[in-house]
VOBA-1610 file (N, C-alpha, C; in pm, whole numbers, padded with zeros to 5 digits, always signed):
BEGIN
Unk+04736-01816+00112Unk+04781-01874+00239Unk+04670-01861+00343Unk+04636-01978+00429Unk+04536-01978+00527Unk+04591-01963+00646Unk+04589-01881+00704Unk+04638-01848+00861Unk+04539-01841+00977Unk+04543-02002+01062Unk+04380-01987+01136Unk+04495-01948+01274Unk+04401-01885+01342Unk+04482-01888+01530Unk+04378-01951+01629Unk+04407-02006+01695Unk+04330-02038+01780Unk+04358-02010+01935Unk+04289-01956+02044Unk+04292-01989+02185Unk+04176-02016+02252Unk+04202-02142+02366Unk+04075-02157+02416Unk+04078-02103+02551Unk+04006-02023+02567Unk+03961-01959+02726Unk+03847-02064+02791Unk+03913-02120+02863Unk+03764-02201+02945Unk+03837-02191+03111Unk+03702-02128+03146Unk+03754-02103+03318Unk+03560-02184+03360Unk+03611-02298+03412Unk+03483-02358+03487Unk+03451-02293+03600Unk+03533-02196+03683Unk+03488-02128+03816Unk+03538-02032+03818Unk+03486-01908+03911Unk+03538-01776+03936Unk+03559-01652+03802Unk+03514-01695+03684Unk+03519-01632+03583Unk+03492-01459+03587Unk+03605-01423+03558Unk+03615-01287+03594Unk+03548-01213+03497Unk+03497-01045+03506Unk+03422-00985+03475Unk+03488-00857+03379Unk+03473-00859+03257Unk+03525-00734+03170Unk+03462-00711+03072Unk+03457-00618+02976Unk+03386-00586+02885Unk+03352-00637+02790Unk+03216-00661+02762Unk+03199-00772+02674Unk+03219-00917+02611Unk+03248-01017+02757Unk+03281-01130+02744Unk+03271-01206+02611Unk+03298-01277+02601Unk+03300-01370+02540Unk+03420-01507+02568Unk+03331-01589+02665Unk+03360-01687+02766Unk+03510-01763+02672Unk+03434-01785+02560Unk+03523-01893+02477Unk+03610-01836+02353Unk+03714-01809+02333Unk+03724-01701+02215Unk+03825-01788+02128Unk+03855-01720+01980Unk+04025-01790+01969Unk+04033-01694+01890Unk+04141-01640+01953Unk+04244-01524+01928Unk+04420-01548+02021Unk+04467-01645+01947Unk+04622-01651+01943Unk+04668-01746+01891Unk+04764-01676+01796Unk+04798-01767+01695Unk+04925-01846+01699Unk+04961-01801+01855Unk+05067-01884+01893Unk+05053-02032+01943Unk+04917-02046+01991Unk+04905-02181+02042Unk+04858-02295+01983Unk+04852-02283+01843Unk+04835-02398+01724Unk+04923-02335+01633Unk+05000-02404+01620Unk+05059-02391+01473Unk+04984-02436+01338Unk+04902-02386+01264Unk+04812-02475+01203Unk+04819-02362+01056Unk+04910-02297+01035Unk+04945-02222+00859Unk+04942-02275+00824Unk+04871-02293+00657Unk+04915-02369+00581Unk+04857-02313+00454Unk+04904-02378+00339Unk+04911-02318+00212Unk+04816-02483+00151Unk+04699-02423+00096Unk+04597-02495-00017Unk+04520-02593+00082Unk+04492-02699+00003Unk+04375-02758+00022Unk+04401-02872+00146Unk+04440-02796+00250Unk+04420-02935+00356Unk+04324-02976+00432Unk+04323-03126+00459Unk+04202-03173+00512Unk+04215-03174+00674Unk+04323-03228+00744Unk+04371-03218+00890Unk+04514-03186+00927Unk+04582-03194+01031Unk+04701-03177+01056Unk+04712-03279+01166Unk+04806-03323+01184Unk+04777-03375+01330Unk+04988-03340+01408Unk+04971-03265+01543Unk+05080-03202+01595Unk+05149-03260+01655Unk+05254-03292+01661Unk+05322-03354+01823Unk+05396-03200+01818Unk+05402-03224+01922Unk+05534-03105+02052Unk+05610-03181+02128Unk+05738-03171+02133Unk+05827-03230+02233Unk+05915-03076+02292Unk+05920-03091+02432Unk+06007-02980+02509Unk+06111-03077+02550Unk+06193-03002+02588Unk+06292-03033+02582Unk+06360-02961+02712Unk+06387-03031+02848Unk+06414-02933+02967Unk+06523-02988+03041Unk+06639-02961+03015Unk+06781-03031+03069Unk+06772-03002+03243Unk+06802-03105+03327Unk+06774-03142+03434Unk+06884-03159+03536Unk+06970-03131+03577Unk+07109-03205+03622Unk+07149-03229+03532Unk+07157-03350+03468Unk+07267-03416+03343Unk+07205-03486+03231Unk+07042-03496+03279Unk+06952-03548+03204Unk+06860-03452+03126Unk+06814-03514+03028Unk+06717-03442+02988Unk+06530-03504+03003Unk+06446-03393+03056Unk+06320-03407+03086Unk+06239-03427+02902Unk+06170-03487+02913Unk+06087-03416+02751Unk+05926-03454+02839Unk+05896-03322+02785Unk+05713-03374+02793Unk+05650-03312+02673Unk+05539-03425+02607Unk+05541-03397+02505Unk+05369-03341+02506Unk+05317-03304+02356Unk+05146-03271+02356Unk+05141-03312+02198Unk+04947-03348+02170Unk+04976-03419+02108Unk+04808-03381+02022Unk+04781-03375+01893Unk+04649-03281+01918Unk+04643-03311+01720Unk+04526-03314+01721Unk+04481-03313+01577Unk+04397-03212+01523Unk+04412-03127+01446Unk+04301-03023+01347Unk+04196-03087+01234Unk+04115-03092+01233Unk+04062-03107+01116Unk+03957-02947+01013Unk+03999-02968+00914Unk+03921-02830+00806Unk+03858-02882+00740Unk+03750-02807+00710Unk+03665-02757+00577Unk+03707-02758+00454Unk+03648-02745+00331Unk+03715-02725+00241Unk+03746-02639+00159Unk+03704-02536+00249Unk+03692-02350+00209Unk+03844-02363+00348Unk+03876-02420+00421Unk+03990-02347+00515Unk+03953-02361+00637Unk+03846-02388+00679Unk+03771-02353+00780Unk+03783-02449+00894Unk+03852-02444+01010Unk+03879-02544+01105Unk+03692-02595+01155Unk+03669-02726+01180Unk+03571-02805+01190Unk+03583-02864+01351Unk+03691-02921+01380Unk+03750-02960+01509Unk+03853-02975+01533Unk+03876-02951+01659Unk+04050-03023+01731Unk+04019-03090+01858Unk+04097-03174+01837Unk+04107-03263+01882Unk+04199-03294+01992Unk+04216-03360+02133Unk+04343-03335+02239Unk+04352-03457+02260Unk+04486-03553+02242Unk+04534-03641+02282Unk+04605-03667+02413Unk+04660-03755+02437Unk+04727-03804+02560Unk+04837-03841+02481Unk+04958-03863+02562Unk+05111-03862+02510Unk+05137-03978+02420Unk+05028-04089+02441Unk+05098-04196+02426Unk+04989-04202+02245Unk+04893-04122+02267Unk+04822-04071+02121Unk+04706-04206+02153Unk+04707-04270+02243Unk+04586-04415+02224Unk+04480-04356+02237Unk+04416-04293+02343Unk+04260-04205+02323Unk+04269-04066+02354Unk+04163-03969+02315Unk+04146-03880+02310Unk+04053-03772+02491Unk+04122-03689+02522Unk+04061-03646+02626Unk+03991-03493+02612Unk+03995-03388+02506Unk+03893-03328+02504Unk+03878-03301+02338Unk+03730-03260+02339Unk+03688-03264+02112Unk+03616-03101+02139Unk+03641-03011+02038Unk+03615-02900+02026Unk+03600-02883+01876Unk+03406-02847+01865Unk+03357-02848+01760Unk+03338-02716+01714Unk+03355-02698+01594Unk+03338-02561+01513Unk+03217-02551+01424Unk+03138-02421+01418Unk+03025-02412+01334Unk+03108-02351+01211Unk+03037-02305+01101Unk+03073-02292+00983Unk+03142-02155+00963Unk+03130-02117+01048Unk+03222-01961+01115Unk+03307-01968+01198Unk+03386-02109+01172Unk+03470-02122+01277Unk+03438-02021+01445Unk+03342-02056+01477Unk+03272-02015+01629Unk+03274-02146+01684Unk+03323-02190+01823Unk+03326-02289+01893Unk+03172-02296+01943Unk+03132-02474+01899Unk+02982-02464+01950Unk+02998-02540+02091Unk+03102-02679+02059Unk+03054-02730+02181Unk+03258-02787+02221Unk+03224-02828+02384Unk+03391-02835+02431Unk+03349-02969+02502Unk+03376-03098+02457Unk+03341-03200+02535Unk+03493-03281+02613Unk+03473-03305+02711Unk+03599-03391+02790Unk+03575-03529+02831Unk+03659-03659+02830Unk+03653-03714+02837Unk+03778-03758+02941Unk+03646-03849+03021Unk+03732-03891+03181Unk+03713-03978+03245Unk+03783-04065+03298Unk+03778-04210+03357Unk+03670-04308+03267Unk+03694-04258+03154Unk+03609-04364+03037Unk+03507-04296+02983Unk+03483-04184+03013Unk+03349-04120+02995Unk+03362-03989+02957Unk+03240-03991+02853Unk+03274-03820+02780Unk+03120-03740+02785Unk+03168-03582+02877Unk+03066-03545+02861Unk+03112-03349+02851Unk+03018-03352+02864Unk+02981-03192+02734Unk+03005-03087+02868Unk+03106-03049+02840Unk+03166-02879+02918Unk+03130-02752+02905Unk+03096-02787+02751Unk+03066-02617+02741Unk+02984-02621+02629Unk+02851-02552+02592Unk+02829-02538+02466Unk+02794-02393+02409Unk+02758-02341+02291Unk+02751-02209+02292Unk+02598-02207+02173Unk+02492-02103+02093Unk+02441-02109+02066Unk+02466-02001+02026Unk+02464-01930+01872Unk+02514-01812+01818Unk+02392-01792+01690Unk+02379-01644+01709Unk+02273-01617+01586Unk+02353-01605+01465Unk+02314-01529+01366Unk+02419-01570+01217Unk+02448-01379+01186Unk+02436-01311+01290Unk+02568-01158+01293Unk+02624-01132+01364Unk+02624-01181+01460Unk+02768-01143+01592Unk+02861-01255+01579Unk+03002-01221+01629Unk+03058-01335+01678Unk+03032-01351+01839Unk+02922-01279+01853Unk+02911-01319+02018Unk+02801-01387+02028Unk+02774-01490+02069Unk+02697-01548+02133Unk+02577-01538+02133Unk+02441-01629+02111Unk+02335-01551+02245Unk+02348-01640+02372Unk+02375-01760+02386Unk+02407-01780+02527Unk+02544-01881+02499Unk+02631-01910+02644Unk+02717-01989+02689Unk+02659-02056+02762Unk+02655-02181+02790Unk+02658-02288+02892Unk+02761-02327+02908Unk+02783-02346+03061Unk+02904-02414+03093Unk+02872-02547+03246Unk+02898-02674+03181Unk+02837-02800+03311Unk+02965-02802+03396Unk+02889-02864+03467Unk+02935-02967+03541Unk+02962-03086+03528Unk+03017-03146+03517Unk+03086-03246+03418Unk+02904-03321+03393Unk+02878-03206+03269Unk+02785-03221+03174Unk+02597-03245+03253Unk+02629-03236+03351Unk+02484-03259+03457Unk+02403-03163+03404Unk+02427-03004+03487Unk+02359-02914+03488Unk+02441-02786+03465Unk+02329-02654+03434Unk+02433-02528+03428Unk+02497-02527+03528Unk+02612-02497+03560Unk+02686-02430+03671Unk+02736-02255+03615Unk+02708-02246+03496Unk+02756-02101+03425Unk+02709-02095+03337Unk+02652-01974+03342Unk+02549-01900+03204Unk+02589-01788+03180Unk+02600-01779+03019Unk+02645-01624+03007Unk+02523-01588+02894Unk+02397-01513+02914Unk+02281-01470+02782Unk+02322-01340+02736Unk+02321-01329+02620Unk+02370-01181+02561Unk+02272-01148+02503Unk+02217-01022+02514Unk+02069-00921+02470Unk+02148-00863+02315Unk+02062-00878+02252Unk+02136-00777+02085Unk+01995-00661+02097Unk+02030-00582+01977Unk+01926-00460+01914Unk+02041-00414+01865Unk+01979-00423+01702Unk+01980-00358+01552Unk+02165-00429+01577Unk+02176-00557+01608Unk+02263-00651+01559Unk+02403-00615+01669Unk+02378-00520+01758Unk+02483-00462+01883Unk+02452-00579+02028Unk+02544-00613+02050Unk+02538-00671+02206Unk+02513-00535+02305Unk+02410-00529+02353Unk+02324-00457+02436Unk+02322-00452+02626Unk+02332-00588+02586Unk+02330-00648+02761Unk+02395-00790+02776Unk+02467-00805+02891Unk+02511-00949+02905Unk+02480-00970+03056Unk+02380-01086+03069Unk+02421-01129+03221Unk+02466-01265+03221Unk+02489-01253+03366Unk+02578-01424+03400Unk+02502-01431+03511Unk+02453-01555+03492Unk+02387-01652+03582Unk+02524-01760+03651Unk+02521-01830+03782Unk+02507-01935+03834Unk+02377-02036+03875Unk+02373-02130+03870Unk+02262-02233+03911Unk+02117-02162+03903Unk+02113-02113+03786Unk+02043-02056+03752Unk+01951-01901+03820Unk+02060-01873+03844Unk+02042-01744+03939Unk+02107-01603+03897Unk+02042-01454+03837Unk+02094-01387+03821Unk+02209-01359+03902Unk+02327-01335+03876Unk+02436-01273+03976Unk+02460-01133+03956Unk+02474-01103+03777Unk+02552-00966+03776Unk+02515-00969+03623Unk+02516-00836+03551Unk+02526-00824+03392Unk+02578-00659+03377Unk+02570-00671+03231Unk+02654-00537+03210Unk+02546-00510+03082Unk+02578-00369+03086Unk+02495-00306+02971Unk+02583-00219+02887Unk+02610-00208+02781Unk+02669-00107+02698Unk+02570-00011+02564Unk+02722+00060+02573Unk+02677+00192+02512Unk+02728+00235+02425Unk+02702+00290+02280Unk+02763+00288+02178Unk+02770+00416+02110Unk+02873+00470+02068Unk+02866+00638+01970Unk+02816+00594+01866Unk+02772+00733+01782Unk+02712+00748+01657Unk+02768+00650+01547Unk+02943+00586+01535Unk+02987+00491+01518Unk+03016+00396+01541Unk+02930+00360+01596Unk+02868+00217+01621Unk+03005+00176+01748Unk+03134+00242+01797Unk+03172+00226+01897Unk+03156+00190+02029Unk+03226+00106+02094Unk+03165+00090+02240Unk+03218+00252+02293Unk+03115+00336+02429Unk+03142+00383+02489Unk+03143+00354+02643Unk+03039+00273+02626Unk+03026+00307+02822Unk+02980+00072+02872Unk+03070+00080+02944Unk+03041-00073+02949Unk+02973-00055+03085Unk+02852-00059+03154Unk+02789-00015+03310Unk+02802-00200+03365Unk+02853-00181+03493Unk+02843-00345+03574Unk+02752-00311+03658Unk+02643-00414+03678Unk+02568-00442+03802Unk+02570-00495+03874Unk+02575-00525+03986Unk+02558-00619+04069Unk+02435-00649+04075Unk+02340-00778+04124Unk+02251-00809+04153Unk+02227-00840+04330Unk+02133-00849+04360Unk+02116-00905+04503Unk+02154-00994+04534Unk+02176-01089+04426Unk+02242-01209+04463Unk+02382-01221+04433Unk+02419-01115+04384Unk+02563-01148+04326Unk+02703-01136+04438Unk+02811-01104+04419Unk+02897-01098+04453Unk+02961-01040+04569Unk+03019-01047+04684Unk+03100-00957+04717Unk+03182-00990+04832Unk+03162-00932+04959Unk+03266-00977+05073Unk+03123-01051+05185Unk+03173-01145+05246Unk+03050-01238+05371Unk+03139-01229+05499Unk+03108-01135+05569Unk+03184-01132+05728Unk+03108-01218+05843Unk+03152-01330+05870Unk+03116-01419+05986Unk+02988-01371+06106Unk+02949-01439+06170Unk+02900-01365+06274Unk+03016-01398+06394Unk+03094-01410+06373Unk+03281-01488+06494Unk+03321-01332+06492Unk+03301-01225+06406Unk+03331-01099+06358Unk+03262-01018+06378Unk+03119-01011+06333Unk+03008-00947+06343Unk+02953-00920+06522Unk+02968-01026+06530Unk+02904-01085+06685Unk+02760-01095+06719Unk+02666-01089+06560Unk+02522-01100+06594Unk+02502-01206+06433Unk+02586-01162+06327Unk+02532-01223+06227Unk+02557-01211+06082Unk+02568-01326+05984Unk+02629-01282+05893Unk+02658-01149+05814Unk+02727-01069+05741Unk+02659-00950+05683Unk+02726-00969+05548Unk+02708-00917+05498Unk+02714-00954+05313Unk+02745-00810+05286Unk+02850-00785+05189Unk+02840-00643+05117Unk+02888-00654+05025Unk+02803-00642+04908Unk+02799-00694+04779Unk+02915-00541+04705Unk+02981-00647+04609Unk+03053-00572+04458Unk+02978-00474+04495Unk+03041-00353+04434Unk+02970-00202+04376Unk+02932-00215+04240Unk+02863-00106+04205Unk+02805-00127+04075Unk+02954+00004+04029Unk+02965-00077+03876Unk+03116+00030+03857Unk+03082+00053+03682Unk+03158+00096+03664Unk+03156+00129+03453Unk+03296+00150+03387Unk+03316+00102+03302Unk+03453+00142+03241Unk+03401+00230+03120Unk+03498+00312+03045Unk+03433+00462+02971Unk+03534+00436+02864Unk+03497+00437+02764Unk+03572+00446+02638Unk+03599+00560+02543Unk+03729+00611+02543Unk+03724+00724+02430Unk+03781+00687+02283Unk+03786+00786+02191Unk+03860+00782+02076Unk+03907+00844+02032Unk+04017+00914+01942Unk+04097+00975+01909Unk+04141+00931+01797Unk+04165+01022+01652Unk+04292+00989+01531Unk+04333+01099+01554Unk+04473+01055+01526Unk+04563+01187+01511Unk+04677+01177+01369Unk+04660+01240+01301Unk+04713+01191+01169Unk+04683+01013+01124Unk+04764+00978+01100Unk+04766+00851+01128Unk+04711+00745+01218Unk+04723+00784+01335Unk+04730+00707+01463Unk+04601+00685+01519Unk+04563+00560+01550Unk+04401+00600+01620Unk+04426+00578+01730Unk+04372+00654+01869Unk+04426+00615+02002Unk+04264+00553+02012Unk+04301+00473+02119Unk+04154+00427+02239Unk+04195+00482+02397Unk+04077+00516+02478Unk+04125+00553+02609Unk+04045+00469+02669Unk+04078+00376+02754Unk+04013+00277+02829Unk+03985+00303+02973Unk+03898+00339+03052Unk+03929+00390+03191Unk+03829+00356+03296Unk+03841+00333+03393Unk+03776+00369+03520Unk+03786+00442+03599Unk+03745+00506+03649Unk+03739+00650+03741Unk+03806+00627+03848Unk+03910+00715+03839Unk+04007+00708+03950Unk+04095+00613+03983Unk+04081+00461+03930Unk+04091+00326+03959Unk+04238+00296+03817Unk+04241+00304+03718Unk+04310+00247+03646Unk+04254+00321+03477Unk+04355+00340+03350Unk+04396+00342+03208Unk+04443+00280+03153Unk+04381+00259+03034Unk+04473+00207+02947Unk+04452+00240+02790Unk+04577+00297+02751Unk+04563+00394+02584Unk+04636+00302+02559Unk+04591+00299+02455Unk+04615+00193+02277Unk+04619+00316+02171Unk+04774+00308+02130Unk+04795+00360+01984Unk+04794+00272+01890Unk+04792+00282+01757Unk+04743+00165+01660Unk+04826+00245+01529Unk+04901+00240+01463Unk+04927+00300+01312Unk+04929+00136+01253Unk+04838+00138+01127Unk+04873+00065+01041Unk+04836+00073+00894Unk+04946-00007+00812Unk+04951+00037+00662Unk+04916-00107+00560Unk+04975-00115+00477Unk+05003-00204+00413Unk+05106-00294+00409Unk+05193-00249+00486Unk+05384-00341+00454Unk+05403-00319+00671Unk+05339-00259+00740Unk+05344-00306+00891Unk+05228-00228+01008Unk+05233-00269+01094Unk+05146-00233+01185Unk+05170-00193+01336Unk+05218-00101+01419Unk+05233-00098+01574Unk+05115-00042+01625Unk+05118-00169+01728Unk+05062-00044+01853Unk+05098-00078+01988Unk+05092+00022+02041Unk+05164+00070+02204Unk+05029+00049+02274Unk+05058-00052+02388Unk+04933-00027+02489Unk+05018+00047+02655Unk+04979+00121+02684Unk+04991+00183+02837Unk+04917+00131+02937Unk+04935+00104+03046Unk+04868+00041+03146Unk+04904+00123+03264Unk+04818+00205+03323Unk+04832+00301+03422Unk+04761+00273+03535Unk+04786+00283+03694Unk+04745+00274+03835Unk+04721+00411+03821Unk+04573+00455+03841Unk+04549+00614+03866Unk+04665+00703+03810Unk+04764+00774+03806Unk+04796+00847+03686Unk+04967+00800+03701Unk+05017+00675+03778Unk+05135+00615+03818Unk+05074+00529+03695Unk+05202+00543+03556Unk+05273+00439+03457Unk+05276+00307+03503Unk+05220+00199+03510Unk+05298+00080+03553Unk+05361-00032+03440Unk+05299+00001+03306Unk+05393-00070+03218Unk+05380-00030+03077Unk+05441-00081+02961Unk+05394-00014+02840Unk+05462-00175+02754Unk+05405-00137+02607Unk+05389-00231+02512Unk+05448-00202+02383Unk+05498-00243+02314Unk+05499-00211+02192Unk+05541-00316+02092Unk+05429-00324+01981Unk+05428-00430+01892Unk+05415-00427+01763Unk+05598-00437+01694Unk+05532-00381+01583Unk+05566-00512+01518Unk+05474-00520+01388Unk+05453-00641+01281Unk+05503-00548+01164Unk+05561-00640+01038Unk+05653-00618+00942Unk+05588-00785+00880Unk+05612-00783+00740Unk+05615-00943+00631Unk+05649-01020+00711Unk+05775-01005+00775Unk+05886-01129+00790Unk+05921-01101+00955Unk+05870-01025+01040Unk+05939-01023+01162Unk+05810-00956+01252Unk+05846-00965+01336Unk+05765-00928+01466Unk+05878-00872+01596Unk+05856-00747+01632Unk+05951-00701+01746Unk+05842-00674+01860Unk+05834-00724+02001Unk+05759-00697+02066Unk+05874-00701+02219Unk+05790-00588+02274Unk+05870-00531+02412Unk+05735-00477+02474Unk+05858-00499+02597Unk+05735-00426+02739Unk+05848-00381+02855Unk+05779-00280+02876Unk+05877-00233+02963Unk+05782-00173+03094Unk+05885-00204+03220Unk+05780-00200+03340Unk+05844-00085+03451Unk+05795+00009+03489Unk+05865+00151+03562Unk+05809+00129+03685Unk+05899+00241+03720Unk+05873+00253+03867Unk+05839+00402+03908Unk+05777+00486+04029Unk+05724+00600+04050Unk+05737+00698+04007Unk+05911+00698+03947Unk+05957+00791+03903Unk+05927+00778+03729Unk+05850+00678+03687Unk+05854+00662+03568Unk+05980+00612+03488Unk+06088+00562+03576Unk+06219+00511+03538Unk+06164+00356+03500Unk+06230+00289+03345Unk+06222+00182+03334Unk+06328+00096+03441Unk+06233-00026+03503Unk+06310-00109+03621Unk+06364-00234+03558Unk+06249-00264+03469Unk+06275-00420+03363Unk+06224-00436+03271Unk+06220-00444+03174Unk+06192-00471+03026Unk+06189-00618+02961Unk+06159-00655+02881Unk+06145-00800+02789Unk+06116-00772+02656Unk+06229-00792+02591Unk+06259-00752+02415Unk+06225-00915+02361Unk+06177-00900+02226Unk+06178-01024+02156Unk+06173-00985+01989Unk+06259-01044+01919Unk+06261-01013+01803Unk+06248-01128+01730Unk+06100-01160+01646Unk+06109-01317+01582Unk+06091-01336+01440Unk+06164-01363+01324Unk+06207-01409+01244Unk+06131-01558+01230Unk+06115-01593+01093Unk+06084-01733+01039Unk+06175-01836+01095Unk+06301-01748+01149Unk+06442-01843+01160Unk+06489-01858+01294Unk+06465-01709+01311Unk+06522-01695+01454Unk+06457-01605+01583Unk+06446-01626+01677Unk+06389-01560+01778Unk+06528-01493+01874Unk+06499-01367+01922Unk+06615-01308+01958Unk+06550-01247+02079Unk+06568-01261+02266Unk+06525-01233+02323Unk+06599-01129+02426Unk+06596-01047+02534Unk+06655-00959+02556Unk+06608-00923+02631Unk+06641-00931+02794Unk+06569-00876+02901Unk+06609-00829+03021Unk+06572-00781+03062Unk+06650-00734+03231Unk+06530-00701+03372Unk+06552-00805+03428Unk+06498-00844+03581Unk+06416-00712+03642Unk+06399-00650+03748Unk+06367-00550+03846Unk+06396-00629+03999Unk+06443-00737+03991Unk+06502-00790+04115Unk+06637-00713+04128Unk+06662-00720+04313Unk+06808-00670+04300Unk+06884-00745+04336Unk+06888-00936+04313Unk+06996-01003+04259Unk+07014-01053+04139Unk+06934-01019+04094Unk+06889-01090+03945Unk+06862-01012+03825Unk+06965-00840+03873Unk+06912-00759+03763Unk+06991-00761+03672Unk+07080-00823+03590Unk+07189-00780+03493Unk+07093-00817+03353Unk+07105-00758+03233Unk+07054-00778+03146Unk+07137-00877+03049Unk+07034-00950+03008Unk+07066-01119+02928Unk+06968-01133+02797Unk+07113-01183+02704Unk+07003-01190+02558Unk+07036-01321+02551Unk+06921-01382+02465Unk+06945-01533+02412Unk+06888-01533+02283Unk+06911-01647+02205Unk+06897-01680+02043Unk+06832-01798+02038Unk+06762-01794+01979Unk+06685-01936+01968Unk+06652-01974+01790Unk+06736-02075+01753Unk+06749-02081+01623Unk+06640-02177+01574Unk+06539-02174+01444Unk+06446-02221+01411Unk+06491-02286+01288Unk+06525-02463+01235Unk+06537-02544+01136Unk+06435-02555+01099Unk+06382-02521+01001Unk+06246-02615+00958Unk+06258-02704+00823Unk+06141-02771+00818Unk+06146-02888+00702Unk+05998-02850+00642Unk+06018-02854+00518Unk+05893-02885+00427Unk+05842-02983+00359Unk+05718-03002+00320Unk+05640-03133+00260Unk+05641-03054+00083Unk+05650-03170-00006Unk+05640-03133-00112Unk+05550-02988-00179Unk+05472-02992-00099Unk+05333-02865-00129Unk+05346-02731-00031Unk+05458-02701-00014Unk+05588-02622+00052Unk+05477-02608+00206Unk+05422-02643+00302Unk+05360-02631+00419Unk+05474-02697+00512Unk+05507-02631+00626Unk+05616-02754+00728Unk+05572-02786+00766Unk+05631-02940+00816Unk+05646-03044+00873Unk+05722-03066+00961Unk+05826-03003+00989Unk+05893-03006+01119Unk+05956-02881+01160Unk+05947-02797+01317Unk+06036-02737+01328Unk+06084-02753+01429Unk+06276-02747+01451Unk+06326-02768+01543Unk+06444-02623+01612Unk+06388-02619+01700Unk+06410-02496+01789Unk+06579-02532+01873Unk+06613-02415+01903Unk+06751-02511+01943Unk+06850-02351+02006Unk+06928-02361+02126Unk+06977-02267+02201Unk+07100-02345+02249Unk+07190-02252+02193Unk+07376-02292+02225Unk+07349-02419+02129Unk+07288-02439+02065Unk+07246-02574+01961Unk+07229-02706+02032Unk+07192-02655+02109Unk+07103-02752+02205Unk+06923-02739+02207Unk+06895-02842+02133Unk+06751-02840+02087Unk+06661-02832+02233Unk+06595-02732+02217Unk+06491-02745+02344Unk+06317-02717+02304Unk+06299-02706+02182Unk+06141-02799+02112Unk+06165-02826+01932Unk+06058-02959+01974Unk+06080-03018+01824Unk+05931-03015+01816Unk+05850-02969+01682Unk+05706-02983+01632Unk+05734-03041+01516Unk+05634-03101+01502Unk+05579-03207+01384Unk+05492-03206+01326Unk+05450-03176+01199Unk+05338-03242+01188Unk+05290-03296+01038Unk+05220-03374+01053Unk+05144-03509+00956Unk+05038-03388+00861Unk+05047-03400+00775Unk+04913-03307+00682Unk+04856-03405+00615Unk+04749-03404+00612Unk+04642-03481+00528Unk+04600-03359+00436Unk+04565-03350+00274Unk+04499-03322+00164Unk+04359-03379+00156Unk+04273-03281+00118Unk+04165-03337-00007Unk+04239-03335-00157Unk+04303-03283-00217Unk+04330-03216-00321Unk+04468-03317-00393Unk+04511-03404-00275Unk+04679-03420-00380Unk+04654-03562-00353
//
């Protein structure tokens, strides 16, 4: 069985700053449905939602084609318009399924958004470009390697250092220490001279670091994620052969503000989060339990008109193509359908 995931991160402005970017990634396997079992050549998706309105019902639909390799390997996807007549953005894959280039197409015209340039041992990068509808850089991301480790990353605008980060690694090849710089030119707060009363003044970002620890404890491997004084976050991890959890914590200086827990099983997935308050009392939570069949959800507010806790069911029909891969699934609450997916498979093989 081939299980690809895909997500595309593309932020054309304001692109925020964390450890070890990587501008363009795909990691979620919720936002293509694209499993499938043997030798396929494309898929192509419709989505219909389904959003009851007063007495009517809304549908807006999406509409998108995959094409693979013949090892499995997604090559491109493709983004349609509702009505499926032309295409408005193409996202090309190198032979490592690594996104090389993100082109859009607009008022008749197609030009190049993003491209990437990758050596053949990281999945990171050595640089990102990102245009302006395809002119010039407006965003650069260059990544420094030694002995095959991402070393250094800076980000340019209009071709201007702004800021980069340097990391640091234990004897196992672990990240420890991610250091941010600011540059002279980079970032921060610009107070008027309407304020000042003589003249602009600029006071750039601080230079800051996030610190990484590690821990096993029987089983369990923790990570400690931190900034000084500022914010945590521990990741427990147990995993086997037949399932896998891990708990992430998310802490304001040593105030709890939410927690995670996700455990995977063959056939099911249970994921919750639960969100406290000073006292460390849970205020609201969000349960989800999902099945091939059924999704089972379960939650309760932290508003105080809106706090009573509410479960819902969301039942999953699906249909198969002779070469057991689906072809349709239809989603449906009080059995009232609210999404229908589709999709067309093309073979090399049958």
């Amino acid at each position: 069985m081939k299980l690809i995931t895909i997500f595309l991160f593309l932020l054309f402005s304001n692109l925020c700053v964390y450890s070890q970017k990587i501008p363009i990634k795909n990691n979620s396997k919720e936002i293509l449905p694209i499993d499938f079992h043997g030798c396929v050549k494309s898929i192509n998706i419709k989505s219909f939602s389904f959003n009851k309105k007063n007495e009517t019902i809304d549908t807006t639909s999406t509409v998108y084609k995959v094409f693979f390799a013949k090892n499995g390997n997604i090559t491109k996807h493709i983004y349609f318009n509702k009505s499926r007549d032309h295409h408005w953005r193409i996202i090309e894959y190198d032979a490592l399924e690594r996104i090389k280039t993100i082109k859009i197409k607009e008022d008749r015209k197609t030009w190049l958004a993003t491209e990437q340039f990758f050596n053949t041992f990281s999945s990171y990068p050595d640089s990102t470009n990102i245009y302006s509808y395809g002119k010039k850089n407006k965003e650069q991301y260059v990544n420094l390697f030694a002995k095959k480790k991402l070393i250094k990353q800076e980000y340019y605008t209009q071709d201007t250092l702004r800021h980069y980060n340097t990391y640091f690694y234990d004897k196992k090849n672990r990240l420890i220490k991610d250091y941010f710089i600011n540059t002279e030119n980079g970032f921060g707060i610009t107070l008027g001279k309407s304020i000042t009363g003589d003249k602009d003044e600029k006071t750039l970002n601080s230079n800051d670091s996030i610190i990484y620890e590690y821990k096993k404890i029987k089983d369990t491997l923790i990570t400690i994620k931190h900034q000084s004084k500022i914010w945590n976050e521990i990741t427990k991890e147990i995993k086997s052969n037949n399932f896998s959890l891990i708990i992430l914590e998310k802490y304001s200086r040593d105030f709890l503000n939410n927690s995670r827990y996700e455990y995977k099983s063959k056939d099911s997935i249970f994921d919750c989060t639960y969100f406290y308050n000073e006292k460390k009392e849970i205020v609201s939570f969000y349960k989800t339990i999902t099945t091939p069949t059924r999704i089972v959800s379960n939650w309760k507010s932290g508003s105080y008109y809106y706090n009573k806790e509410k479960t819902e069911t969301t039942n999953i029909e699906i249909e198969y193509d002779t070469y057991n891969n689906w072809i349709k699934k239809k989603y449906s609450i009080d059995k009232i359908s609210t999404l229908l997916v589709t999709r067309e498979i093309e073979y090399y093989c049958h």
